[in-house]
Backbone as CSV, one residue per row, in Angstrom:
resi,resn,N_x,N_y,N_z,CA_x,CA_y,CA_z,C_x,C_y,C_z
1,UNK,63.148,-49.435,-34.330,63.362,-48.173,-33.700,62.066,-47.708,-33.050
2,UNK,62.321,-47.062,-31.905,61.047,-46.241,-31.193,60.716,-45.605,-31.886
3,UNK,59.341,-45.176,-31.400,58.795,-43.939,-31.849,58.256,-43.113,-30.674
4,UNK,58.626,-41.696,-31.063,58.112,-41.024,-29.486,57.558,-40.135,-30.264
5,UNK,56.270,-39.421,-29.240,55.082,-38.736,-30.207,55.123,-37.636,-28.879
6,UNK,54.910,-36.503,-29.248,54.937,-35.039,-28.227,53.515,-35.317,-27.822
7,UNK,52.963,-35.861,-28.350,50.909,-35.633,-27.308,50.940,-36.134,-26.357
8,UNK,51.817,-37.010,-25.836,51.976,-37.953,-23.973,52.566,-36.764,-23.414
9,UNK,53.406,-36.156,-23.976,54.127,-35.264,-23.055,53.283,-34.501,-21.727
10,UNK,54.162,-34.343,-20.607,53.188,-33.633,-19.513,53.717,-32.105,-19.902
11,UNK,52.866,-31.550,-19.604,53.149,-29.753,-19.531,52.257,-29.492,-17.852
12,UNK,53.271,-28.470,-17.922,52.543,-27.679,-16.692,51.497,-26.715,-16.643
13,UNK,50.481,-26.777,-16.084,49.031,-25.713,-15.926,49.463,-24.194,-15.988
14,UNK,49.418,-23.772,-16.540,49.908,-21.981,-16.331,48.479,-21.474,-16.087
15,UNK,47.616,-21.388,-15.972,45.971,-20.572,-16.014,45.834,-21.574,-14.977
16,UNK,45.062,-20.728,-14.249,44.014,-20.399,-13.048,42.731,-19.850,-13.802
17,UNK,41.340,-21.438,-13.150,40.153,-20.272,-13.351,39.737,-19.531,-12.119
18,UNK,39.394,-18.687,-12.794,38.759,-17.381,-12.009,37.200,-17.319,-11.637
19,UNK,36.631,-18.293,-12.738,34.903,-17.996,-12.634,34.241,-18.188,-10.798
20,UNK,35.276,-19.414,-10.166,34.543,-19.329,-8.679,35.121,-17.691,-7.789
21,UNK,36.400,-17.408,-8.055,36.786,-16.215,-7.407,35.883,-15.228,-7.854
22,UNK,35.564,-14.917,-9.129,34.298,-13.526,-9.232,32.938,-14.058,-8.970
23,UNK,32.765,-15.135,-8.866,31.572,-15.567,-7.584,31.444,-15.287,-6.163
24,UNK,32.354,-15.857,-5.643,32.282,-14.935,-4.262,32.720,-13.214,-3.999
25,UNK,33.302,-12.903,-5.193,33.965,-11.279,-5.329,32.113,-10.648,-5.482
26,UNK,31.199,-11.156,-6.200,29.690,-10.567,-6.449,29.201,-11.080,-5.393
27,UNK,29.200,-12.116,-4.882,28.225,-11.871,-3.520,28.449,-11.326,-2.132
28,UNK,30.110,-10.949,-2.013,30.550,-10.317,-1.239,30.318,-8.791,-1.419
29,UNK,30.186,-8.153,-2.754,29.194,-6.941,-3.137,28.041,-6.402,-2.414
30,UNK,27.540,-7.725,-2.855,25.875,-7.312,-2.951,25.600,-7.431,-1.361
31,UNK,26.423,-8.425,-0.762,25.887,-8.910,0.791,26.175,-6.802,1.337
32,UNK,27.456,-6.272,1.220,27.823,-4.968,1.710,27.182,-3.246,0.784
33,UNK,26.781,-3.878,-0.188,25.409,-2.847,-0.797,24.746,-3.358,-0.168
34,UNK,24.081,-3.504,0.257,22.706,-4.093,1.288,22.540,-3.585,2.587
35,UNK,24.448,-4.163,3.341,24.433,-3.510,4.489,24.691,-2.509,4.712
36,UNK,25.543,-1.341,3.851,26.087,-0.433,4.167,24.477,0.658,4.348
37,UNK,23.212,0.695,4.120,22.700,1.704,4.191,22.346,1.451,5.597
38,UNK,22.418,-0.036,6.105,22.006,-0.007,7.701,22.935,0.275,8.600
39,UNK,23.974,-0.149,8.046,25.174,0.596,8.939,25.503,2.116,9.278
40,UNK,25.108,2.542,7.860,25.000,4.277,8.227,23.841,4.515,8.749
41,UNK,22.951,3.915,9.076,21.948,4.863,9.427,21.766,4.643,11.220
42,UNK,23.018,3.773,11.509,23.085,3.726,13.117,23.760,4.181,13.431
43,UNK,24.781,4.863,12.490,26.076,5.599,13.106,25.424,7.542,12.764
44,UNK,24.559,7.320,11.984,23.525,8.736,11.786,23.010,9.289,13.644
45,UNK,22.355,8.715,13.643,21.343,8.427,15.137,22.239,8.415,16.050
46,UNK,22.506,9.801,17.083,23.349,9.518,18.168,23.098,8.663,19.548
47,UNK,23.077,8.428,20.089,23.550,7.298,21.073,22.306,7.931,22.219
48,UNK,22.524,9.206,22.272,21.230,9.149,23.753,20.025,9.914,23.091
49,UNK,20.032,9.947,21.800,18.769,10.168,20.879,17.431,9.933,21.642
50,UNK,16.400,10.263,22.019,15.126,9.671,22.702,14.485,9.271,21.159
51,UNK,13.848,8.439,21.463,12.937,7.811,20.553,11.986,7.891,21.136
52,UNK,11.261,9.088,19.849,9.250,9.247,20.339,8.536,8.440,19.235
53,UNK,7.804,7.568,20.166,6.885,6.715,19.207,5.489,7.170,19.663
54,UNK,4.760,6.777,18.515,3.176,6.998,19.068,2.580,5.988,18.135
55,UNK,1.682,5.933,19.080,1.004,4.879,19.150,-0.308,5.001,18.133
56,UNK,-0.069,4.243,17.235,-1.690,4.333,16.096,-2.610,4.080,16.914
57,UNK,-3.825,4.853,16.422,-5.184,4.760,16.644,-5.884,3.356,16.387
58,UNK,-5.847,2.576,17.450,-6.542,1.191,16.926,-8.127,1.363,16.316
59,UNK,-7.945,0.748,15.133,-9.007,0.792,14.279,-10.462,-0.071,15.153
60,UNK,-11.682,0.867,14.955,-12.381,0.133,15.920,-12.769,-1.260,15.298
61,UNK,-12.942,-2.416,16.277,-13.351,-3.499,15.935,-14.484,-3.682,16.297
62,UNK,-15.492,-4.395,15.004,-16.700,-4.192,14.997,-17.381,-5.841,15.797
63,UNK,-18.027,-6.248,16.662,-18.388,-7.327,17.107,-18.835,-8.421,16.350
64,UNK,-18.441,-9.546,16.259,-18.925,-10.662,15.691,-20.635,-10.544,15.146
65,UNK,-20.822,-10.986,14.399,-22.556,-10.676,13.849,-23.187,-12.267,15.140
66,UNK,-24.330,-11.793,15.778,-24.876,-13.132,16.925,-25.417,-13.843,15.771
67,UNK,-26.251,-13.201,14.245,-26.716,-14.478,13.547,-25.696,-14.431,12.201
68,UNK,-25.726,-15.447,11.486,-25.211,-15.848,10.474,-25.876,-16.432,9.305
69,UNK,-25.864,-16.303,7.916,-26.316,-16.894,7.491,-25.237,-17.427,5.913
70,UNK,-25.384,-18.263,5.203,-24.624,-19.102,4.738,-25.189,-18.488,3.129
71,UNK,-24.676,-18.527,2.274,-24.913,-18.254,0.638,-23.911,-19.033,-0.233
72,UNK,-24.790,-19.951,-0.822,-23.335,-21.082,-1.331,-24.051,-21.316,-2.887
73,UNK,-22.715,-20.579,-3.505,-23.135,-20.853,-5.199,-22.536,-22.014,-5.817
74,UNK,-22.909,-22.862,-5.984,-22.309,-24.255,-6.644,-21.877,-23.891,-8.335
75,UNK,-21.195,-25.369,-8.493,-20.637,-24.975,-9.507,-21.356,-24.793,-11.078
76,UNK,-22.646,-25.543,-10.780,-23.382,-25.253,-11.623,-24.405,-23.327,-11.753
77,UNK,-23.994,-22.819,-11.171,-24.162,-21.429,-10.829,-25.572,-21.521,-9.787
78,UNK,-26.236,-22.545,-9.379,-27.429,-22.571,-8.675,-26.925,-21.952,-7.109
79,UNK,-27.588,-21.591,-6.481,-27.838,-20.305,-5.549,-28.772,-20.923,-4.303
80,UNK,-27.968,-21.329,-2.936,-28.603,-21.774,-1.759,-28.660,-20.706,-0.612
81,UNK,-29.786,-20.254,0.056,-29.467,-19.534,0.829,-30.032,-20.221,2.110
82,UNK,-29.244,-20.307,3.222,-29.293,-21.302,4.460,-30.368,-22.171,3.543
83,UNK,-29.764,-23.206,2.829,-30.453,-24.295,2.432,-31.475,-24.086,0.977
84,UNK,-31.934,-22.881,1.318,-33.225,-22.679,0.183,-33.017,-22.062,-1.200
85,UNK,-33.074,-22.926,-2.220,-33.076,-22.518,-3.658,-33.741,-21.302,-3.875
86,UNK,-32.411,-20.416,-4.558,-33.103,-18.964,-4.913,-32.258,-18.576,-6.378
87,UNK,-33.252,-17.952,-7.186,-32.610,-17.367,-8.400,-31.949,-16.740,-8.242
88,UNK,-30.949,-16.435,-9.096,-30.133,-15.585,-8.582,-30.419,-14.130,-9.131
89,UNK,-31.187,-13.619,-9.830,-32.017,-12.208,-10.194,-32.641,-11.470,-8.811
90,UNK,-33.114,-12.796,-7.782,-33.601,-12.444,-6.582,-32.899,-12.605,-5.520
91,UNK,-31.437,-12.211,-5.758,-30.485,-12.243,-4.235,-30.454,-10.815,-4.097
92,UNK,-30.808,-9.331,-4.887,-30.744,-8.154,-4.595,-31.794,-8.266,-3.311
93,UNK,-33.490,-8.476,-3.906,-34.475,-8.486,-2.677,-34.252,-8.868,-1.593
94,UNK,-33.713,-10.365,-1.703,-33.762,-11.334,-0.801,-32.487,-10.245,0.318
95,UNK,-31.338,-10.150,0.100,-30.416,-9.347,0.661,-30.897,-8.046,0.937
96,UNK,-31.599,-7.203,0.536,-32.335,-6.343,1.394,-33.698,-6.320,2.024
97,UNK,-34.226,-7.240,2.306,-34.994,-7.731,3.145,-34.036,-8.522,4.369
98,UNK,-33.329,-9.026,4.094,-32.426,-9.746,5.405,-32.115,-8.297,6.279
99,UNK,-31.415,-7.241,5.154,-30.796,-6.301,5.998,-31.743,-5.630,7.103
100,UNK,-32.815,-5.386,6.580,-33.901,-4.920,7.148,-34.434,-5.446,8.437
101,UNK,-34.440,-6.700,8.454,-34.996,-7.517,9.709,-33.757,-7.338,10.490
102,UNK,-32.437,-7.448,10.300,-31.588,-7.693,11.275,-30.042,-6.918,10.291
103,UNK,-30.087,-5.583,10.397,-28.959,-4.989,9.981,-27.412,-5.649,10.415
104,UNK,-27.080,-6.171,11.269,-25.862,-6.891,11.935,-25.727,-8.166,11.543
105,UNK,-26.321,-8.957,10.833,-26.192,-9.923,10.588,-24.795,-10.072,9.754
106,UNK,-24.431,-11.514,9.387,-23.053,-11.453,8.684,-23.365,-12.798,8.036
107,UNK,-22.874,-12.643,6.611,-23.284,-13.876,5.795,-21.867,-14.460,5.210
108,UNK,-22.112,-15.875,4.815,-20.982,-16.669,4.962,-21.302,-17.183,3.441
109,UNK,-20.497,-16.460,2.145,-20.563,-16.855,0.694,-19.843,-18.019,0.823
110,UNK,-20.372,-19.156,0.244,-19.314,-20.844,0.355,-19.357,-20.314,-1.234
111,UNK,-18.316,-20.286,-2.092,-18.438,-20.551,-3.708,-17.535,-21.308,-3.909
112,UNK,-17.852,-21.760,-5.062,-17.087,-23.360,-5.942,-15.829,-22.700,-6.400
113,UNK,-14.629,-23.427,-6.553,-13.839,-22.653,-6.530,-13.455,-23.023,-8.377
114,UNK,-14.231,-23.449,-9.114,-14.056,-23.973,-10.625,-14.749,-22.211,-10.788
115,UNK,-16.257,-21.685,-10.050,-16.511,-20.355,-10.313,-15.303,-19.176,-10.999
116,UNK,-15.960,-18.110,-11.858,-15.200,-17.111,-12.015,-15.030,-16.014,-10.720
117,UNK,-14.026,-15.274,-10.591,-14.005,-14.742,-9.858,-14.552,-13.273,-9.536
118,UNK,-15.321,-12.938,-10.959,-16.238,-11.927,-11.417,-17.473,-12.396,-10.589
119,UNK,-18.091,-13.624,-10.334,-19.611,-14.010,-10.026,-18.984,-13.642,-8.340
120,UNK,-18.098,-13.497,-7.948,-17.915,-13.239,-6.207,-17.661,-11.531,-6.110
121,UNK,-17.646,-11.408,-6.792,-17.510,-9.458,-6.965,-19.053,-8.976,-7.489
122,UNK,-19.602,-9.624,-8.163,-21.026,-9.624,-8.410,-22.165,-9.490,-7.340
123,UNK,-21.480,-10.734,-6.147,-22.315,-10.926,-5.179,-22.324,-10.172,-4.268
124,UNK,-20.545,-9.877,-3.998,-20.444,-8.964,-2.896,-21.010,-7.510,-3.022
125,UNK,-21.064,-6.888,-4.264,-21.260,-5.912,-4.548,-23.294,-5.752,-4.265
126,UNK,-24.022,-7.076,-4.314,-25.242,-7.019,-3.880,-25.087,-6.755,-2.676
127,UNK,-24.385,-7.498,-1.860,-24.401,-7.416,-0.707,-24.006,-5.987,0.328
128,UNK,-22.908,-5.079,-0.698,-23.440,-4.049,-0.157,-23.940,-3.290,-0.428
129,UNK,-24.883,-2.992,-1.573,-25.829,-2.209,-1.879,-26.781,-2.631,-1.175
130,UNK,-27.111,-3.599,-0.399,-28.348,-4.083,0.830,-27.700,-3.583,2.100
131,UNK,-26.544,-3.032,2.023,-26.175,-2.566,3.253,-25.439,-3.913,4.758
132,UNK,-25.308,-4.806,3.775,-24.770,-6.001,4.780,-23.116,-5.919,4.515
133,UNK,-22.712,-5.795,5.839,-21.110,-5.314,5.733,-20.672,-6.587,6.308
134,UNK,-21.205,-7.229,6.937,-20.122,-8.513,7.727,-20.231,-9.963,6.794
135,UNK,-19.048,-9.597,6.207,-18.811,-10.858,5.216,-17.710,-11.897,5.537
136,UNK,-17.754,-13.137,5.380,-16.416,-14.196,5.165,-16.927,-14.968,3.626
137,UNK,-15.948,-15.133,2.990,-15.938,-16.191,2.000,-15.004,-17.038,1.727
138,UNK,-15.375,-18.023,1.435,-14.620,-19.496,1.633,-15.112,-20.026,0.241
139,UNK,-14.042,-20.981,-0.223,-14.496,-22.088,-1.413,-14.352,-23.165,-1.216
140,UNK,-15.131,-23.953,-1.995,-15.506,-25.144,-1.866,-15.332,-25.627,-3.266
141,UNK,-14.841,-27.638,-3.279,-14.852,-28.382,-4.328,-15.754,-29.158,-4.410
142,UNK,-16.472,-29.801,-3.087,-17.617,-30.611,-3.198,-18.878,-30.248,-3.716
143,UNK,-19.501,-31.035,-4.299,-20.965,-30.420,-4.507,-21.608,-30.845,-3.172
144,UNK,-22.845,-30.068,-2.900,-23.564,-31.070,-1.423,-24.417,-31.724,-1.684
């Protein structure tokens, strides 16, 4: 005699998932919270409205410095200025004596970039208590 067992049996699916339909139901939300404050705010604004703009005060731009000079702290904390070994106790002098000969000048800090970022707030802060305002700084991985 056969044997017939109900677990082969087919049944029909009654459930539907839903998880992709309230996926697009939330981003169809969020896309129209987003737009609706731009949409009202063009239907706010009537149509022959003049629009007065004014024009900011361009900030004056100060001219390139004609000399330059280079300050590159390696990673061992040693201190080059265009080339020449200097302590670093004596970059206050040294930086106000530069300012002095040539107030416009603009100096170019190279620091190691393994440095903390306290020893470049250190420096800059010499630099303007000597009164030297035209700065760039750049880092470097090589030693020279």
């Amino acid at each position: 005699m056969k044997r017939h067992s109900n677990r082969h049996q087919l049944r029909l699916i009654t459930e539907i998932s839903i998880t992709p339909l309230m996926d697009l139901v939330l981003i169809l939300l969020f896309v129209f919270l987003l737009a609706a404050p731009l949409l009202k705010a063009d239907k706010d604004v009537p149509a022959a409205a003049p629009v007065a703009t004014v024009a900011a005060p361009a900030a004056p731009v100060s001219p390139a410095p004609k000399e330059t000079m280079t300050l590159q702290i390696n990673r061992d904390q040693s201190v080059t200025l265009n080339g020449a070994m200097l302590a670093r106790a004596d970059l206050p002098v040294s930086f106000k004596q530069i300012a002095q000969r040539n107030p416009e000048i603009g100096i170019e800090i190279r620091m190691h970039r393994d440095l903390p970022v306290q020893q470049l707030a250190e420096t800059m802060q010499m630099l303007e208590q000597a009164g030297i305002q035209k700065t760039a700084v750049t880092t470097h991985a090589e030693e020279p």
